[in-house]
Structures are given as structure tokens and as C-alpha cells.
KEKE-3310 file (N, C-alpha, C; in steps of 0.2 Angstrom, whole numbers, plus 5000, padded with zeros to 4 digits):
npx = (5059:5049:5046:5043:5030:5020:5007:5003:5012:5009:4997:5000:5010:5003:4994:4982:4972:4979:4974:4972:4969:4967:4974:4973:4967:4966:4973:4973:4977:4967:4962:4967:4965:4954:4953:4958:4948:4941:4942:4954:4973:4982:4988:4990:4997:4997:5008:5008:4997:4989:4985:4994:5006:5024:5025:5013:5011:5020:5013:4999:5008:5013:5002:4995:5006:5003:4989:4990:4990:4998:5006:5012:5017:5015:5027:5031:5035:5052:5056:5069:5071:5062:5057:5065:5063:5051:5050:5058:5047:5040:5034:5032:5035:5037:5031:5034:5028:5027:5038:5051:5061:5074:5086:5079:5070:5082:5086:5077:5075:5088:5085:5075:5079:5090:5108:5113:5106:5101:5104:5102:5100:5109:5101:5095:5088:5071:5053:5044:5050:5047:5057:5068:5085:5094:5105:5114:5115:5104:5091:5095:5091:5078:5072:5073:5068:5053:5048:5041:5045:5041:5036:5026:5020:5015:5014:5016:5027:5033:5028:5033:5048:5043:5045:5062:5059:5055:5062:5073:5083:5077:5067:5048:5033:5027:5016:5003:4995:4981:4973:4982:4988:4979:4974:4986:4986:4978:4963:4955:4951:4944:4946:4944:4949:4957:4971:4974:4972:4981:4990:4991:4995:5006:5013:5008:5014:5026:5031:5028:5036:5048:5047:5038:5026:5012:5002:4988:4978:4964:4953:4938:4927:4923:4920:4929:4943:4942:4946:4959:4963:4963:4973:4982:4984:4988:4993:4980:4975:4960:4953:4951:4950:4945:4935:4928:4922:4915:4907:4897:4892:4883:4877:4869:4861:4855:4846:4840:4832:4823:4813:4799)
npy = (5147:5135:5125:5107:5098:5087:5082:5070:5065:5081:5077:5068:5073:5084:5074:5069:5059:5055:5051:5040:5034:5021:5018:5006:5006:5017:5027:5039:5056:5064:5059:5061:5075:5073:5063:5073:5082:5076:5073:5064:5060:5056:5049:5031:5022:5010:4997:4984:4978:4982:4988:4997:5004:5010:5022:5028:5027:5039:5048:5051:5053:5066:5074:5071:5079:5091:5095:5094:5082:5070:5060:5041:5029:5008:4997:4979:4967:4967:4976:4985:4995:4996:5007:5017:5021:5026:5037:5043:5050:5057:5053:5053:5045:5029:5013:4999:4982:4968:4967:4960:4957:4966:4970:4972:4983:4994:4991:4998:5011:5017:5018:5028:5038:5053:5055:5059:5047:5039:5031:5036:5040:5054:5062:5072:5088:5086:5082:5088:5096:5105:5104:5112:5119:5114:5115:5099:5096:5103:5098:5087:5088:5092:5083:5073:5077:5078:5066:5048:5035:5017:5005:4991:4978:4961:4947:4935:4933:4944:4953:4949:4954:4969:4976:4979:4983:4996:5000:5005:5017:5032:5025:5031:5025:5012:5000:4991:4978:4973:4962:4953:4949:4945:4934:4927:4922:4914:4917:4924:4941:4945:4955:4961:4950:4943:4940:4949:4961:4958:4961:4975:4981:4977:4984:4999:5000:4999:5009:5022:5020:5022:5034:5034:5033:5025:5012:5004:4996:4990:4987:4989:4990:5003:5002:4991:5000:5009:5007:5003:5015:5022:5017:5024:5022:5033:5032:5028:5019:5019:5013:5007:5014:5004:4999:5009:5015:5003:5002:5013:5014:5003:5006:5015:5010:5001:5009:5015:5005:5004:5012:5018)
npz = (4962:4968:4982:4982:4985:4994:4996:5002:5012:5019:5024:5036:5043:5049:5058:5052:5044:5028:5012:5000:4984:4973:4956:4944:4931:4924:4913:4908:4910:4916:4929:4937:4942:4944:4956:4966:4966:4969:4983:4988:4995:4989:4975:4971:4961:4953:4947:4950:4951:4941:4924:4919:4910:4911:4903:4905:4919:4918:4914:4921:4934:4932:4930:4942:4950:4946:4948:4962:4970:4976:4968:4971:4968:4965:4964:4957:4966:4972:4962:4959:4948:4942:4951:4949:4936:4938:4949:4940:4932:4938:4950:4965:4977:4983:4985:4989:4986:4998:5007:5017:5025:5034:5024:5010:5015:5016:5003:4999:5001:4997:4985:4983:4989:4990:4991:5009:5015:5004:4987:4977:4960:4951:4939:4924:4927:4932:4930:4940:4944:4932:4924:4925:4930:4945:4959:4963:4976:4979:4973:4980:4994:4993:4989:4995:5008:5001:4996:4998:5005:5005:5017:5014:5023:5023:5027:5041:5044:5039:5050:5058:5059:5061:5067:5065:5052:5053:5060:5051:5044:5033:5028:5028:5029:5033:5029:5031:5019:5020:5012:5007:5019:5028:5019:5019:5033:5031:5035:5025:5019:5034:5043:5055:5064:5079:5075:5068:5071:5081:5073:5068:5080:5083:5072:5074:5087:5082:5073:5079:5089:5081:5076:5063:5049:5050:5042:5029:5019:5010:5018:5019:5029:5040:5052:5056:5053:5058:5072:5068:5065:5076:5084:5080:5066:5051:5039:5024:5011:5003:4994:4975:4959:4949:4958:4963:4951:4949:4957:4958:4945:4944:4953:4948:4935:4944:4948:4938:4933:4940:4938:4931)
capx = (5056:5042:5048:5041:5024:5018:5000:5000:5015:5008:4993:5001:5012:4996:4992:4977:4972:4983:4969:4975:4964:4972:4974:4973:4966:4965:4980:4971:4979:4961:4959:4973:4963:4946:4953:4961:4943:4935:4945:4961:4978:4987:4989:4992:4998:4999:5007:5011:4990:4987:4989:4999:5015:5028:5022:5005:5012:5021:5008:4996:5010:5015:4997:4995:5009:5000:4985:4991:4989:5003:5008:5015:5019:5018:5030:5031:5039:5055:5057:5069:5072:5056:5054:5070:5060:5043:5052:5060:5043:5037:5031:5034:5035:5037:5027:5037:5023:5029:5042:5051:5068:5078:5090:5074:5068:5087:5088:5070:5079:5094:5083:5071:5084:5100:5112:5116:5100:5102:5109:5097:5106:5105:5099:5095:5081:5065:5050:5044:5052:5045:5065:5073:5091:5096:5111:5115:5112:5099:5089:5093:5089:5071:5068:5071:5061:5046:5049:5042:5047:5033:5038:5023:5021:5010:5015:5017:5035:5037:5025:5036:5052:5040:5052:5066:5059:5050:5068:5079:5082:5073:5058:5044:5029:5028:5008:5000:4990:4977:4971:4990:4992:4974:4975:4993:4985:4971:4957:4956:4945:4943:4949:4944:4950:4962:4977:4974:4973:4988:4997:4991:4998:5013:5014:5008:5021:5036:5029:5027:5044:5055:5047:5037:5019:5008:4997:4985:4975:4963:4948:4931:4924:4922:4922:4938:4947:4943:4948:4967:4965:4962:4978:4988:4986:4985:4990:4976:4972:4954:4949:4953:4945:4940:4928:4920:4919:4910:4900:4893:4889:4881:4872:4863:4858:4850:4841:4835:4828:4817:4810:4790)
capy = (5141:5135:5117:5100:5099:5080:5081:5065:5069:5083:5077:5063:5076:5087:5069:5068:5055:5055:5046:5037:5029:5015:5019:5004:5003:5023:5029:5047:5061:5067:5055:5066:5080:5071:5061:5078:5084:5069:5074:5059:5066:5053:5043:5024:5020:5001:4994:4979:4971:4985:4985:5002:5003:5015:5029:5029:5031:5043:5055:5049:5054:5073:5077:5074:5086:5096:5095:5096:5079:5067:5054:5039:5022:5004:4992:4973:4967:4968:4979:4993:4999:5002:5012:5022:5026:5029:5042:5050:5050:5059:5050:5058:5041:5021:5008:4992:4974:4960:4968:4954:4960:4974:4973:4975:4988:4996:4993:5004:5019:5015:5019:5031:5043:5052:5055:5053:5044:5033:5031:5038:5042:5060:5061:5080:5091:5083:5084:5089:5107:5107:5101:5117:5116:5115:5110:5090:5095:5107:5093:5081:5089:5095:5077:5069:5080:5076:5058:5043:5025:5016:4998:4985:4971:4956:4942:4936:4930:4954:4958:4948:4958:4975:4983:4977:4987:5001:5006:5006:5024:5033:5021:5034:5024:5005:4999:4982:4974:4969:4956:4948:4946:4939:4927:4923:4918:4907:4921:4928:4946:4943:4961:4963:4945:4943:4941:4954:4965:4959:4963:4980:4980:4977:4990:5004:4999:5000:5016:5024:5019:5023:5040:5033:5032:5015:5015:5000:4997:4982:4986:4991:4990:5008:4999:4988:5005:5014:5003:5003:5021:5024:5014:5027:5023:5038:5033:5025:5017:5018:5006:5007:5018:5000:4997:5014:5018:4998:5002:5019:5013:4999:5010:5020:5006:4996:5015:5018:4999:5003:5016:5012)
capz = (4961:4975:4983:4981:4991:4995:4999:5008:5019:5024:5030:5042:5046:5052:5061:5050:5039:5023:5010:4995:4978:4968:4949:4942:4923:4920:4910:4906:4915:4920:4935:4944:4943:4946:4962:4969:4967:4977:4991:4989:4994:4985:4970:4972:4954:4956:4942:4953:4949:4936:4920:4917:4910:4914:4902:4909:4925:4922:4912:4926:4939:4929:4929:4949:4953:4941:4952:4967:4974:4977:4964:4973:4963:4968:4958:4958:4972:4971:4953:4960:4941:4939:4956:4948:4933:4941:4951:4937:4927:4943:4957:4976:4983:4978:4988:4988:4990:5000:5013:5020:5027:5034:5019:5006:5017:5014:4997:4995:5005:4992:4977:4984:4993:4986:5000:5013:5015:5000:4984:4970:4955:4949:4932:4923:4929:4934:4929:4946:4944:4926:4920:4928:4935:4952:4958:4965:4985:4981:4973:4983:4998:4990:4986:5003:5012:5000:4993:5002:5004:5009:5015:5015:5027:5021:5030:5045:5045:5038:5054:5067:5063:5059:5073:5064:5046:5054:5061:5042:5043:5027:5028:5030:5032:5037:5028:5032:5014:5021:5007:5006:5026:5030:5015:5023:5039:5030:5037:5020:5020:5041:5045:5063:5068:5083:5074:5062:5078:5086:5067:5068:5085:5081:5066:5076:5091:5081:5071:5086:5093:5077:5071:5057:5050:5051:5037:5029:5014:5010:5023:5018:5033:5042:5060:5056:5050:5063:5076:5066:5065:5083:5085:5076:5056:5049:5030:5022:5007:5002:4987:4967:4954:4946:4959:4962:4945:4947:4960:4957:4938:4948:4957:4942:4932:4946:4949:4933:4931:4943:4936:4926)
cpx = (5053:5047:5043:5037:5020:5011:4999:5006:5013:5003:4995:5008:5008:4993:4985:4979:4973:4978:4971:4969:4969:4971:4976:4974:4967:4971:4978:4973:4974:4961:4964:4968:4952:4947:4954:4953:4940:4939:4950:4967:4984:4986:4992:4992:5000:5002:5011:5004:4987:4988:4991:5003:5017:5028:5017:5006:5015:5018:5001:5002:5012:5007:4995:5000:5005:4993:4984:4989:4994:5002:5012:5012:5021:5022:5031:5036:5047:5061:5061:5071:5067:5052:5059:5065:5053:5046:5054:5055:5037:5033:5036:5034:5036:5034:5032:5032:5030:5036:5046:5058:5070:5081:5083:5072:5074:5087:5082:5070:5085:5092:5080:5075:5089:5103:5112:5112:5101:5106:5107:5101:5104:5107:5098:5088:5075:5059:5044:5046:5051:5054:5068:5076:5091:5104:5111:5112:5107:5093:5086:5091:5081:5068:5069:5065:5055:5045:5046:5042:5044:5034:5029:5023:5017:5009:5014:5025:5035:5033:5029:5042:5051:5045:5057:5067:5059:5058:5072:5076:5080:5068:5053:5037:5029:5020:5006:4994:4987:4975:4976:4990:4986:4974:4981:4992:4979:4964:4956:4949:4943:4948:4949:4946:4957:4968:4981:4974:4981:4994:4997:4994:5004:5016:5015:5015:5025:5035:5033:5035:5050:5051:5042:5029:5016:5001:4991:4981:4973:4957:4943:4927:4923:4923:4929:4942:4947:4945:4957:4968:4966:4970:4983:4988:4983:4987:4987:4973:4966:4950:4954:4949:4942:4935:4925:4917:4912:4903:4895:4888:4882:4873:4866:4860:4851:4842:4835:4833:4824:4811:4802:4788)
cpy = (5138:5125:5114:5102:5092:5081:5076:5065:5072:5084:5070:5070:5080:5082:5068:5062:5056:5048:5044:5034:5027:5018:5013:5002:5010:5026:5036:5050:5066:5064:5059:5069:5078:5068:5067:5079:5081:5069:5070:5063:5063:5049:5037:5022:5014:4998:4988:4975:4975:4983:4991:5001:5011:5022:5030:5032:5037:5049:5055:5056:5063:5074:5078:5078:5091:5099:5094:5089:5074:5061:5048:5031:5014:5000:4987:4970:4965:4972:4985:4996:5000:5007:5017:5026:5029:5036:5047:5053:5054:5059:5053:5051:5035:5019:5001:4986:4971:4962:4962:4955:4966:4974:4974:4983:4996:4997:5000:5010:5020:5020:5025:5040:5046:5053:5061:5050:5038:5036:5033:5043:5049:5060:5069:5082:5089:5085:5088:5098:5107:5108:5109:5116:5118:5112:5101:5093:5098:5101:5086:5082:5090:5087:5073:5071:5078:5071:5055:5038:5024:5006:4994:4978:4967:4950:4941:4934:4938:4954:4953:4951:4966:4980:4986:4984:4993:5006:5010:5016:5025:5031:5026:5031:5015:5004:4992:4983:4971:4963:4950:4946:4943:4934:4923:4919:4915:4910:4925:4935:4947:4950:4965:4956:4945:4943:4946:4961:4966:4962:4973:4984:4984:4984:4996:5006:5001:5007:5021:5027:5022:5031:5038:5034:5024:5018:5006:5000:4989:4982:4993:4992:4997:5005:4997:4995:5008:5011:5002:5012:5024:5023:5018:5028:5029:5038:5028:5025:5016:5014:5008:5010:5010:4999:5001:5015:5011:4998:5007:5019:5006:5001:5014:5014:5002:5005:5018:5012:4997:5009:5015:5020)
cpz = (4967:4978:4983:4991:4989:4997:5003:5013:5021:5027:5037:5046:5053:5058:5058:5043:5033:5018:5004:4990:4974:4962:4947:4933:4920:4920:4907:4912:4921:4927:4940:4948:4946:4953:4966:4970:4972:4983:4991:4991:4991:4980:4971:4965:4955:4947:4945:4951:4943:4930:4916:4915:4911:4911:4902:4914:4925:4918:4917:4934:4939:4931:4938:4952:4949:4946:4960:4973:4972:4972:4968:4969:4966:4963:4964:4965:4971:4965:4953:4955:4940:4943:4952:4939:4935:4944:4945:4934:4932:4948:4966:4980:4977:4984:4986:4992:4995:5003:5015:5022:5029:5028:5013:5010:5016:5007:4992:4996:4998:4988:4978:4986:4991:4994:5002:5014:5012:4995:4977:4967:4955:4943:4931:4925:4927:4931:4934:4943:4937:4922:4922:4934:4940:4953:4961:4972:4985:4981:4977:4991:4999:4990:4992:5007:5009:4998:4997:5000:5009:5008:5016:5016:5025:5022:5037:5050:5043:5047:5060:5065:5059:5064:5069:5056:5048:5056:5057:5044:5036:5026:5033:5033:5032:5035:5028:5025:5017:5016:5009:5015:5028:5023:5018:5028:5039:5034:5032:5022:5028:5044:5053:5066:5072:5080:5067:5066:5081:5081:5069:5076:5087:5077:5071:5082:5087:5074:5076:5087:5088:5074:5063:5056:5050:5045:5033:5024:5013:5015:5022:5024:5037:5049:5061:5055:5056:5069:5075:5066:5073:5087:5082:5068:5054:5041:5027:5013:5006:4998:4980:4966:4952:4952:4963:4957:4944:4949:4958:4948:4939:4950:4952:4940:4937:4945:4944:4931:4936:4942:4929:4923)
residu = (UNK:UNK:UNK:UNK:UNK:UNK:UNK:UNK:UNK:UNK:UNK:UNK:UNK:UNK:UNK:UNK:UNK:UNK:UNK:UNK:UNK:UNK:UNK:UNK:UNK:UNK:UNK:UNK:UNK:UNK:UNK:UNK:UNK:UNK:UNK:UNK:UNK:UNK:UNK:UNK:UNK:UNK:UNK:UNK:UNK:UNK:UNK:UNK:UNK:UNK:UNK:UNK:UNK:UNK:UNK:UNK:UNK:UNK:UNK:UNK:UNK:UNK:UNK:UNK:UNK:UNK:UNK:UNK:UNK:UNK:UNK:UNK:UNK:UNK:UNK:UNK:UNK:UNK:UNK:UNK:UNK:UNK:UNK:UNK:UNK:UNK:UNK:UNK:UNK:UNK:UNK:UNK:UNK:UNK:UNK:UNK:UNK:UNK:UNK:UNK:UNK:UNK:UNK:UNK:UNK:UNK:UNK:UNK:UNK:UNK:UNK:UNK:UNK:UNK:UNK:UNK:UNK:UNK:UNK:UNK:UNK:UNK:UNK:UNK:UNK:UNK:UNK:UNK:UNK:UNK:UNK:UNK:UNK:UNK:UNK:UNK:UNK:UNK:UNK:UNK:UNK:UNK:UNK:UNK:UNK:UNK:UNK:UNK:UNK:UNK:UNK:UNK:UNK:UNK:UNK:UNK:UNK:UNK:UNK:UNK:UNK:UNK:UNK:UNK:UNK:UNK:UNK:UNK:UNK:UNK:UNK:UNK:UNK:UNK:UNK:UNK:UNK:UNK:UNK:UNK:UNK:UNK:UNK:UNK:UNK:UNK:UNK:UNK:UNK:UNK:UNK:UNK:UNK:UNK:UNK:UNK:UNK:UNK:UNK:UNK:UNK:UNK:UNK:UNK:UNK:UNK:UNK:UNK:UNK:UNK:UNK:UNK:UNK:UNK:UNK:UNK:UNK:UNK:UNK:UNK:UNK:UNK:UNK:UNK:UNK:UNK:UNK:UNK:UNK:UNK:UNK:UNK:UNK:UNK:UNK:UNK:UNK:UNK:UNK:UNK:UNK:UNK:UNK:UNK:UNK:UNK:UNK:UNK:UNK:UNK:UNK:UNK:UNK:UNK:UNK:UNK:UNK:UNK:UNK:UNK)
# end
């Protein structure tokens, strides 16, 4: 039996940019297999603004192991029973919004980790190894190594003690929401502004410092990006299916209405 291969660990491992698409509205298992194509290396199953429920994600989430691109689930911000079934339903990672303490940051190691790490239950073979047994340490050892917990900072009360998160042993990447943290600081969308700088600053600094990735989601911009990529962030959020599928249909219509 082959081990558990995370496509978006191991491009930040590689120190390359680890790219991600939101699945929001599309509860067909195709979108796995059509994102892997366009190049993504992870699934962003949002059903924090979506409107999946948890057997979408996780016939969404079976089909990108299937495809060979990382399934990784945000839930509501604080919902760790439903990080606990996303994982079983085969997510390689949880995304927890709205960050805002070391013990949250703890309790997403908790859920996300069996031990020693954390405290994630063991339930019967996974869907991950197609439901064939292993034993307790074999699993849980398979499952640290590729799982990640992905804390997001969105404030500016989470990005003053970003040190403080970034250290929580098991916390693999550390992501700044851009939307959430500039509307927090009344520069709503203002992604190159000085204190949207000094946040990312901060992130990369205590990345850096604790062993972790810095990652960012929420910036259109190619300029703004690269400026936080420069700085270190190597996991990246690109956009949602809803507003490519918006644009690019966008795109034909205007094309063919100019057509005589």
C-alpha cells in the first residue's frame, strides 16, 4: 500500500508555490479532476461561505485523492466537528477562519493530529487508503506526515501574537485572509497598503522563526502577490471556481456580441 501524497505539502516543501482554488458551489466530483488539470495543487473546500454540506465535500474530497491533487476543507470558524468529519470523509488538511489565540490554534493540532501531536480520534480504515487496514501507529504516523492544519489570521488583534500561533507545535501553515484582515483595518480590498505589509511582515517573520509556511489568499493583484511572495509565502490561494467559471463565461459572451 503506496503512502498518503499531499500535493500541496509537497510543493512548499520544494519551496515552490503550493496553489490552491476555492470550491465553493460545485458539488460534482469532476471539479477535482478538472482543477488538477489547470494546474491547482489543492482543493480549498470552503464550506465556511459555500454552500456544500458535508457529503459534497467529502465526494468532492474522495475524487481529489483520486486525482491526485490535495483535498483540503475550510470549516466555520470554530466547528471542530466538522473538521473531524471532513477528515474522515477524506480531506488532507482543515483550514480553520478567524484564528485568534494559541489555545484555538491548539485545539486545530488536537483535531487534525492523532498522537503525539494531537488527539484525533481513530475511527476504521479511511477512505484515503481505499478502507484498507493498518494498524493505530501505522495510520497515525501516515497521517501526520501528510495532513495539514492551516491556522488563518484575519485580524489585527490574531496578526499581533502571529509569533505566539505560528509557534503551537503541529501548526503547519500560518495564512493571512486578506478580505477579513483589510476590512478589519477599515482599508477594505487595499492589499499593498502599509499595514497590510507590516501584517505580512509579521507572518513571514514568525513563519520563518518556527519552521512553518506563510501563506495568503484574497489578492488579485499579481504585483501585491508577489511582493508577499518575495517575502516568503509560498501557500497560495488563487480565487474560487465561482468567479472563474464567472469570468471566463463573461469572457465568451461579451466575444460573441461582437461578432456581425
Amino acid at each position: 500500500m503506496s503512502e498518503l501524497t499531499n500535493s500541496a505539502l509537497e510543493r512548499m516543501k520544494a519551496d515552490e508555490l503550493s496553489l490552491g482554488i476555492g470550491i465553493r458551489i460545485t458539488n460534482s466530483p469532476a471539479i477535482a479532476r478538472t482543477m488538477a488539470v489547470a494546474g491547482f495543487d489543492w482543493l480549498f473546500i470552503d464550506l465556511e461561505h459555500g454552500n456544500l454540506g458535508i457529503e459534497s465535500c467529502a465526494h468532492v474530497s474522495a475524487a481529489g485523492l483520486d486525482a491526485g491533487i490535495a483535498p483540503l476543507v475550510r470549516v466555520p470558524p470554530g466547528q471542530f466537528w466538522m473538521a473531524s468529519r471532513a477528515l474522515e470523509g477524506g480531506a488532507l488538511g482543515i483550514v480553520m477562519p478567524n484564528v485568534m489565540s494559541v489555545t484555538e490554534a491548539e485545539k486545530l493540532v488536537e483535531i487534525v493530529k492523532f498522537p503525539p501531536l494531537g488527539q484525533r480520534n481513530v475511527g476504521g480504515p479511511p477512505v484515503h487508503t481505499g478502507h484498507t487496514p493498518r494498524s493505530h501507529d501505522e495510520f497515525g504516523k501516515m497521517f501526520n506526515a501528510a495532513t495539514l492544519a492551516v491556522a488563518m489570521v484575519e485580524t489585527p488583534e490574531a496578526i499581533s501574537i502571529v509569533d505566539e500561533i505560528a509557534a503551537v507545535e503541529g501548526i503547519d501553515v500560518v495564512m493571512i485572509g486578506c478580505n477579513d484582515l483589510s476590512t478589519s483595518m477599515g482599508i477594505s480590498g487595499q492589499t499593498d497598503d502599509l499595514r497590510m505589509v507590516d501584517a505580512f511582515e509579521k507572518l513571514t517573520a514568525a513563519c520563518k522563526k518556527h519552521g512553518k509556511w506563510a501563506g495568503m489568499g484574497g489578492i488579485v493583484n499579481n504585483d501585491h502577490a508577489q511582493t508577499y511572495i518575495d517575502m516568503g509565502v509560498r501557500f497560495v490561494l488563487a480565487g474560487a471556481e465561482t468567479g472563474f467559471i464567472a469570468a471566463g463565461a463573461k469572457a465568451r459572451t461579451e466575444g460573441l456580441r461582437k461578432l456581425r
